[in-house]
N, C-alpha and C positions, 0 to 999 in steps of 0.2 A: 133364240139366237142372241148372244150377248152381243149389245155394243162395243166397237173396238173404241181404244182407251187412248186419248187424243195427248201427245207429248208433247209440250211448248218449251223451245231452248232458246236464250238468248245468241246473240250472235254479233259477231263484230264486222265493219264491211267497213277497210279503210282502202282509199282510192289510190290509184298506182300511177308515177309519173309518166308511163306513157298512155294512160286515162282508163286501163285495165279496173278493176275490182278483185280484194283478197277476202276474202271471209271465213273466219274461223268461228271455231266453236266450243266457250273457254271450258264450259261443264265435260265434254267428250275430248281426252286428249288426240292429238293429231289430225282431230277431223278439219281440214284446211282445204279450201276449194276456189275456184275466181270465176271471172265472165270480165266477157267484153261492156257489158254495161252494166246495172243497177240490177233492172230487170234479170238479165242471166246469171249474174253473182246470186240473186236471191234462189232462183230455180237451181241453181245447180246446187247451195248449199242446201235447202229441202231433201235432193237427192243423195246428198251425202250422207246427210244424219237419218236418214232412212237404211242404207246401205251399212251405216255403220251399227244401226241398231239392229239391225239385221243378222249380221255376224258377230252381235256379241248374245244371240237367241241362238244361234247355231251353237255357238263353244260355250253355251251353258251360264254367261256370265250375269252379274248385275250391270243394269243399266242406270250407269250415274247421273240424279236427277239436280243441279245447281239450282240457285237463286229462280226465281219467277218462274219455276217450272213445276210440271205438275198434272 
């Protein structure tokens, strides 16, 4: 059984004035996610970039690898 093959994205998590969190994700266009705190911003963008790599192994596509990834 092959090991699965571990993707690291950078990610950007700038804080929102009512003390929200936004996190994108500059290597995958559109992947845009938040949380009420640090912690949840980070979990939830995990889940994004999971979801999004997801659906681009559905529709056949390449998976765009940026800067520190790999």
């Amino acid at each position: 059984m092959e090991k699965p093959i571990e993707l690291k994205f950078t990610i950007l998590i700038e804080k929102n004035e009512e003390g929200s969190y936004t996190v994108t994700v500059p290597s995958l266009p559109g992947c845009i996610t938040q949380g009420d705190t640090w912690d949840d911003a980070i979990a939830n963008a995990r889940e994004a970039i999971a979801g999004y790599i997801e659906a681009l192994r559905a529709l056949e596509k390449p998976i765009p690898l940026g800067r520190g990834c790999g």
